[in-house]
Structures are given as C-alpha cells and as structure tokens.
C-alpha positions in Angstrom: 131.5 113.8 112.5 128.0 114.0 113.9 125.4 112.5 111.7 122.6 115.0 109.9 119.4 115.2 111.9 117.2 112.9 110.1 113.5 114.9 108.9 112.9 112.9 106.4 109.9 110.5 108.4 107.5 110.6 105.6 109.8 109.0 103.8 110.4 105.7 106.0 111.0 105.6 110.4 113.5 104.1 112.0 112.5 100.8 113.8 111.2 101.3 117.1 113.7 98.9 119.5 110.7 97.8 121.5 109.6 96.5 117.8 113.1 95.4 116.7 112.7 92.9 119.7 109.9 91.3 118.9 111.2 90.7 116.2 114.4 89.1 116.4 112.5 86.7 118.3 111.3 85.3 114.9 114.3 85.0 113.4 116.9 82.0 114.7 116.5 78.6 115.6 116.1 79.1 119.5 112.9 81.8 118.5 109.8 81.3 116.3 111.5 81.1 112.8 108.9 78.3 111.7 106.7 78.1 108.3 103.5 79.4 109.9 101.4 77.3 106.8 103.1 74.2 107.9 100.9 71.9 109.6 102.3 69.0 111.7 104.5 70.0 114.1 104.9 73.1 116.7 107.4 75.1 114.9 104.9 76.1 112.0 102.1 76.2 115.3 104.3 78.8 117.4 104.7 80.6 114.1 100.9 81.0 113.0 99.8 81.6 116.7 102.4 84.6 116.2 101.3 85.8 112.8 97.2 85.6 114.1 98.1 87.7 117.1 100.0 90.3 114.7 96.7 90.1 112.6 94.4 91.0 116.0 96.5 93.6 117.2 96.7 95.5 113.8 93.6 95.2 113.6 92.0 96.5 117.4 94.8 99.7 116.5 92.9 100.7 113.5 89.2 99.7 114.0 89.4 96.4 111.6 88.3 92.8 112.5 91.3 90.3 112.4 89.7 88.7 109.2 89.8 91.9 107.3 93.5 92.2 107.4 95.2 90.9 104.3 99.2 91.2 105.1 101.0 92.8 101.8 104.8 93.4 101.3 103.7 96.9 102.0 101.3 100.0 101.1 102.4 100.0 97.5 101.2 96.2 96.8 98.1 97.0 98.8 97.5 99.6 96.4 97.7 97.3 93.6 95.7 94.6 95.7 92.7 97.0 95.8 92.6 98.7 92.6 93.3 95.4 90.5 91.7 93.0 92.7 88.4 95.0 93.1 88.5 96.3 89.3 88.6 92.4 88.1 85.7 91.4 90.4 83.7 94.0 88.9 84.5 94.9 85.5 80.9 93.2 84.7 79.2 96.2 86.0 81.1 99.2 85.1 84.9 100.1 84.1 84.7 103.6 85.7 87.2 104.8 88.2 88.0 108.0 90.4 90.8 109.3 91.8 92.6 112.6 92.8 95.6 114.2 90.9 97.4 114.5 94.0 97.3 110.6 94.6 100.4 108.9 95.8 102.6 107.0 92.4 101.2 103.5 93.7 97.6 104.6 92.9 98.2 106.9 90.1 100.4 104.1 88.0 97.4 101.4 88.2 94.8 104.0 87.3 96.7 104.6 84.5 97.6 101.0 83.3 93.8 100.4 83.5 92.9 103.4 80.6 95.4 101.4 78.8 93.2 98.2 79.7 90.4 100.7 78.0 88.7 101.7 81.6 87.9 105.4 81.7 89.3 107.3 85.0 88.4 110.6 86.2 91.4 113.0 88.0 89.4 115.2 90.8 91.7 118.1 91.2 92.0 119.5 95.2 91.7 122.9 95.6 94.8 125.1 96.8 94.6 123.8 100.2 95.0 120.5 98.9 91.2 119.3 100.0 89.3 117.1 97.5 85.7 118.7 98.1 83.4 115.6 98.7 80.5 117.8 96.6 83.5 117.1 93.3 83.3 113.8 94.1 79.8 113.1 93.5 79.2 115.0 90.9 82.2 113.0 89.0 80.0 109.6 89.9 78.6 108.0 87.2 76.2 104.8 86.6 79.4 102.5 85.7 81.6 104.3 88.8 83.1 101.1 90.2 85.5 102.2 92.6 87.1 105.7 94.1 90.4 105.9 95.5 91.3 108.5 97.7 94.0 109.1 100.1 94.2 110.3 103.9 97.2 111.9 104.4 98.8 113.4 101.8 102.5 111.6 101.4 103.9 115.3 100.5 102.3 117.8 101.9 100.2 116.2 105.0 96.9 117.3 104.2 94.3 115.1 105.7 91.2 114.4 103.9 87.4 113.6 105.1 87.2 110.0 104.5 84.1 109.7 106.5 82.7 112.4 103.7 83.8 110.6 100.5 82.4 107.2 102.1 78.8 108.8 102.4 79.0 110.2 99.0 79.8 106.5 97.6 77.7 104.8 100.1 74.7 107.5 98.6 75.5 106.3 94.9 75.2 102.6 95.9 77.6 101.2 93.4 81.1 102.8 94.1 83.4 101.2 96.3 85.8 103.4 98.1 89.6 102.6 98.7 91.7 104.6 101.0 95.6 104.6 100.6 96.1 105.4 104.8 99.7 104.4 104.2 100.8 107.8 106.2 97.3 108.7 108.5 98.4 105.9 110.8 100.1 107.6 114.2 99.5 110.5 112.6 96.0 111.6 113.2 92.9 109.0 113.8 92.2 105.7 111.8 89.1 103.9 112.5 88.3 101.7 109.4 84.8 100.2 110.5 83.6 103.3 111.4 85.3 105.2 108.0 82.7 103.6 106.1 85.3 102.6 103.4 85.3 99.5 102.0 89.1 99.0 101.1 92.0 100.5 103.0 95.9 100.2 102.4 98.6 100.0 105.0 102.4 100.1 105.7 104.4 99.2 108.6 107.4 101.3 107.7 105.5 104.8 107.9 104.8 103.8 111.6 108.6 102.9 113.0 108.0 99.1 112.1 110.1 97.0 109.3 109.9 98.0 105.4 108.5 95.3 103.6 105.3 94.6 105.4 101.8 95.8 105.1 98.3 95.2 105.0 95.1 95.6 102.7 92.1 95.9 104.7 88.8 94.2 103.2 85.6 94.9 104.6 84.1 91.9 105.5 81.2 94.0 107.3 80.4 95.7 103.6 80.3 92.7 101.8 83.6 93.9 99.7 85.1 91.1 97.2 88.1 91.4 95.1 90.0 88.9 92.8 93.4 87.7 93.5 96.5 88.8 91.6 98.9 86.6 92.7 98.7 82.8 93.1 100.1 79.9 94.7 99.6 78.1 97.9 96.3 79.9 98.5 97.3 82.0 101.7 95.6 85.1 103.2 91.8 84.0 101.9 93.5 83.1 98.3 94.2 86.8 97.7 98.0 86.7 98.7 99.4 83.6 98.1 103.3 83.5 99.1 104.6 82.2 102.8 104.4 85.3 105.2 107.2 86.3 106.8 106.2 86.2 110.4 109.0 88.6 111.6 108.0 91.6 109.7 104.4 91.0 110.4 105.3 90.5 114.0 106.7 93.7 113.8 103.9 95.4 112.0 101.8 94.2 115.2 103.9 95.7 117.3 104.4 99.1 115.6 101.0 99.4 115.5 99.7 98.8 118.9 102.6 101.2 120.1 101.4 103.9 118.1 97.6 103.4 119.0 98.6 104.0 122.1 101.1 106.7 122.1 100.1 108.3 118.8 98.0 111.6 120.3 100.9 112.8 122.9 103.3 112.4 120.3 101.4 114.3 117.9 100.8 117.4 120.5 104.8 117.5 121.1 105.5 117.6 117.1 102.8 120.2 116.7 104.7 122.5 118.9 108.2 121.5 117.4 107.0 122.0 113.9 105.5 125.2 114.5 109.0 126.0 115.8 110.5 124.9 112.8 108.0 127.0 110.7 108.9 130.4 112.4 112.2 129.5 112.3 112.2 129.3 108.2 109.6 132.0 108.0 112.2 134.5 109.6 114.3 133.6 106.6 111.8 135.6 103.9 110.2 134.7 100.7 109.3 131.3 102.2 105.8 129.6 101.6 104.1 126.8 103.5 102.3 124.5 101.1 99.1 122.9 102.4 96.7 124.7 105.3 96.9 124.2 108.9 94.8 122.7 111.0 94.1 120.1 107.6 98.0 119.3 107.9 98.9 116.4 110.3 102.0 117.3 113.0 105.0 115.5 111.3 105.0 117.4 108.1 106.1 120.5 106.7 106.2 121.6 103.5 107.6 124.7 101.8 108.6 126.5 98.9 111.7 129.0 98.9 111.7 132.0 97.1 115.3 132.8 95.1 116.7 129.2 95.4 116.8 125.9 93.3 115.7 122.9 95.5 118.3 120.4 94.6 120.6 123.3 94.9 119.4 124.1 98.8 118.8 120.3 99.1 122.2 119.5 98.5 123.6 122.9 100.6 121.4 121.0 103.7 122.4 117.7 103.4 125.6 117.7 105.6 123.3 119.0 108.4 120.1 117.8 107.8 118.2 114.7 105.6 115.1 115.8 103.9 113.4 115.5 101.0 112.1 117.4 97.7 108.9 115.4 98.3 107.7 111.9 97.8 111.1 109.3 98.1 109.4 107.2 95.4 109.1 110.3 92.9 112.6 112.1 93.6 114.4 110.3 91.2 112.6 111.5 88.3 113.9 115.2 89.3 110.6 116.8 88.0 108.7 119.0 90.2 106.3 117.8 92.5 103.0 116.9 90.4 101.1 117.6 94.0 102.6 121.2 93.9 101.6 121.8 90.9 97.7 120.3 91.4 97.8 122.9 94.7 98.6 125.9 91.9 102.2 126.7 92.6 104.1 127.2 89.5 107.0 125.4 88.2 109.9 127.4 89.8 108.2 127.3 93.4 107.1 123.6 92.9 110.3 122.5 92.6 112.5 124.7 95.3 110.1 123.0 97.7 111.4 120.6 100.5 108.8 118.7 102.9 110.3 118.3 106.7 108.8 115.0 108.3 109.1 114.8 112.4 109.6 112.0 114.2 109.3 110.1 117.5 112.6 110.7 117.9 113.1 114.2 117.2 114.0 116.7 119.2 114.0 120.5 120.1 117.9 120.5 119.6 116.9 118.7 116.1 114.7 121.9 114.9 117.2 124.6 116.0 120.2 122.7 113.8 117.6 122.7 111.0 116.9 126.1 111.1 120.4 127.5 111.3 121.4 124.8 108.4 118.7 126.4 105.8 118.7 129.3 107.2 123.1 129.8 106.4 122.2 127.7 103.0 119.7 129.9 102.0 121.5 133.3 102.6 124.5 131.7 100.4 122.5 130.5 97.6 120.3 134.0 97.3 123.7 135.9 97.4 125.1 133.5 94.5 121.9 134.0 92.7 122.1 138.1 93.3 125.6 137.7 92.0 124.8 136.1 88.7 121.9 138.4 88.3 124.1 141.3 89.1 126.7 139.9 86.0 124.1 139.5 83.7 
C-alpha cells in the first residue's frame, strides 16, 4: 500500500538529505559531537566553529548580522523570547501591546497571559482578504504602545503581509517596537530582516526542510533593540538563552537555510503553477471557496472551504489518499473552527469544512492529480450522504 501524498508542508517538511548530512556529521564520536561552550580542548572548538558558521549562514539567507541570531528550540519559543523578553525590558514605559486576531497560537497565548499580568492588548482585525491595513495599525498606536506583533505569512491561509509598511508606521510613532513571527515567509516569498525595518523577528527550521526543534529569534543589533532574558543558566547566546545548543539541529538550520536562499524563487514559480492546478481541479467540484486572495497568498498554500460537507468528515474520507490539514497542526486538536476563518468573515459551518493544502519541494504533478481525484470521489460521496439525510428528513 502506497503511502498518501503528503500536503500538509505548513505543518512541518521533511528533512532535506543534503541537510540530514550535515547533520549526522555532529552526532557520533568520529564527527563533531563536542560541547561547543567547553573551552579547553578541540572537541568543544570543532563544535563552536560549527555552531558560528550555522549562525553566519542563517544569517547572510535572511539579511541579519551573525550577532543578531539568537538560536531558540524553534518559532514558538522565539515568540515567547520576543514578546516576554521585550515586554520586561520595557514595562517602565508603557504596558500597551498590538497584535492581529489572525495571529499564530504562539503569539496570541503570550498576549493573552500578559492582560492577565494587567497589560492592555489591542486585536487589529484583517479584512476579508486577510490583509492587516498598515493605516489600522496606526491609528491603534498609543503613547504607552510598546511593542506590535505581526506575522508574514499567514500559517493557515498564506496571506503575506507588508512588513516593510507596519515597520514605517512604528518607526513614525517612535516608541513601538515591531516583532515579526516569519516562522512560514522563509522559502516562501522574500525575507530581508535589515532592510524590513523590524526590530524582532522569529524563525523555525522545520518550516524550511531542516530538523524540528531548532530556531532562531532575530535581535536588531542595528536598532538598538534590548530584551530581558527568560531563561537562565550558563549565560549562553548574549545571556538570553541559556541552555547548551545542540549543534546538530543548528547545523542543520544553517544548512536548510542557505539551500532555500538559494533555490527558494524557482521552487516557488513551479508550485505556483502546481497549486493553481490543484485549485481548478477542486473548483470543478462546485460550491468550493478559496480563502485568502491571490497574488497576497504565497505558492505552497491553499486554502478552501467546501460547500455541503463537514471537514473532519472530508478530512477523514481523504486521508487514505492524501495528508492535509483543517488548518494550523498546533490548533487542530481543539476541533473548533478556524479562529482565522472566522476573523476573514466566513461563518461557522464554512470555517470549519475548510482544509489548507501546503506544497512542497518534493511534490509533484502526479501528487496534485491523486489529490484532486481523492476529494473530488470524497466529496461526491459525502454530498450524496448529506442529500440522503436531507431527503429522510
């Protein structure tokens, strides 16, 4: 039995080989397995030369200087990192923060925990293409505005916002920092964070076909950006990370990265033309809606709402054939429907028979036609069951 065809990239990539090699390099006693804090003696030498080099070459892929990249277990504790760290450095001059409803879990959740710390946060709702308008944001500034987070790419529907927009609007109110979460823009579209003009910026190796469990927080050393520590111990990573890094998966994260700065725009021309494929292909099907507005939606996603069906009910009809997803993987357990739906103004029965298809760098034109002719055949079954039951009633 052939395995379903994986669309499900948003969600986590497969680990490039090329990556995988570098590595396993890091990992056994013949390869550079060493402490890279220990001093003394070439094993912890081999293994910080290793871990700087990883720092350099994430950084040249998105536009950082080495020292701005703080290595993180991944996007998620970046997010914390940012919003914590810089909220704690300065709470003296304001406890004001702003955000976007349609914000990934790993921004919304600190937000949150900080009104119950008695800061005030303000949730800028997108309009129905999913597009923050940069004129909301300022007016939504205030004297004790501290710090805006806003995401690139949206994790569930792809839209891509104008960082370089919301930067100027902070940069014009002179004292709100701005943090991005670009745990899905890299590959995916351009990333240049010194010439953003955002002061924070959160990354993950995983989105980009390197190992889960790294990432980085990026620090603008050029802006003058401090933040306060929220973990402690032997004072690595500027004292804002303490912990030993694990110099495999930030080897890795090097890697991934420079591979996808250099391969990133062919591979996003070739999954333009597959995903349109894979829209008219669903479209044919009827009473299908694509959520989020072309040309603001990177290449590797696609999501849409089905007319007539239950999503877990389709999602489950697919899954022999084909691995997707209702939305965001670290949402789906809840089984609610998608809060970014809902923000864009579909309803509750649309938001949740909505599935988001991610491409890959590994999928191919066989991949979309099995997809099509799996929802397609699930579809037609779960309408007629549905006609059926209305038909009894």
């Amino acid at each position: 039995m052939s395995l379903p065809v994986y669309l499900d990239h948003a969600s986590t990539t497969p680990v490039d080989p090329r990556v995988a090699t570098e590595m396993a390099a890091c990992l056994s006693l013949g390869g550079t397995f060493g402490n890279p804090s220990s001093d003394g003696h070439v094993y912890g030498e081999r293994a910080r030369e290793c871990v700087e080099a990883a720092r350099a070459r994430v950084a040249a892929a998105v536009g950082a200087e080495p020292a701005e990249v703080i290595w993180t277990c991944g996007a998620t504790e970046a997010d914390n990192l940012a919003i914590f760290g810089l909220s704690a450095h300065a709470h003296g001059r304001g406890r004001h923060i702003v955000t976007a409803r349609t914000e990934h879990k790993a921004v919304l959740d600190p937000c949150r925990e900080l009104e119950r710390r008695g800061w005030q946060v303000t949730y800028l709702q997108p309009d129905r293409r999913g597009l923050v308008d940069p004129a909301r944001l300022a007016e939504a500034l205030r004297a004790d505005t501290v710090l805006v987070s806003l995401m690139h790419v949206n994790n569930e529907t792809g839209v891509s916002q104008d960082i370089a927009a919301y930067a100027a609007v902070c940069e014009r109110h002179g004292g709100a920092r701005l943090h991005v979460d670009a745990a899905q823009s890299f590959g995916k579209c351009p990333l240049d964070f010194g010439a953003s003009g955002a002061d924070l910026m959160s990354l993950s190796a995983h989105k980009a076909y390197g190992p889960k469990g790294a990432g980085a927080l990026l620090v603008s050393r050029r802006r003058g950006v401090r933040i306060e520590a929220r973990q402690f111990g032997g004072g690595q990573e500027r004292g804002l990370r303490s912990g030993t890094i694990a110099t495999h998966q930030v080897v890795g994260m090097g890697a991934a990265f420079e591979i996808a700065a250099a391969e990133w725009q062919s591979e996003c021309r070739r999954l333009a033309v597959l995903r349109e494929r894979l829209w008219h292909g669903l479209e044919s099907q009827g009473g299908v809606l694509r959520n989020g507005a072309a040309p603001d939606v990177v290449a590797q996603i696609l999501n849409v709402s089905f007319e007539g069906v239950e999503g877990e009910s389709l999602l489950a009809a697919v899954a022999p054939e084909v691995a997707v997803s209702r939305g965001s993987a670290c949402a789906s357990a809840s089984g609610e429907a998608s809060y970014v739906l809902r923000a864009l103004g579909r309803d509750q029965r649309l938001a949740e028979s909505s599935l988001r298809f991610s491409l890959g760098r590994f999928t191919t034109e066989r991949d979309i036609e099995r997809t099509v002719a799996a929802v397609g055949g699930a579809l037609a079954h779960l309408r007629r069951i549905a006609g059926a039951c209305t038909t009894a009633r």
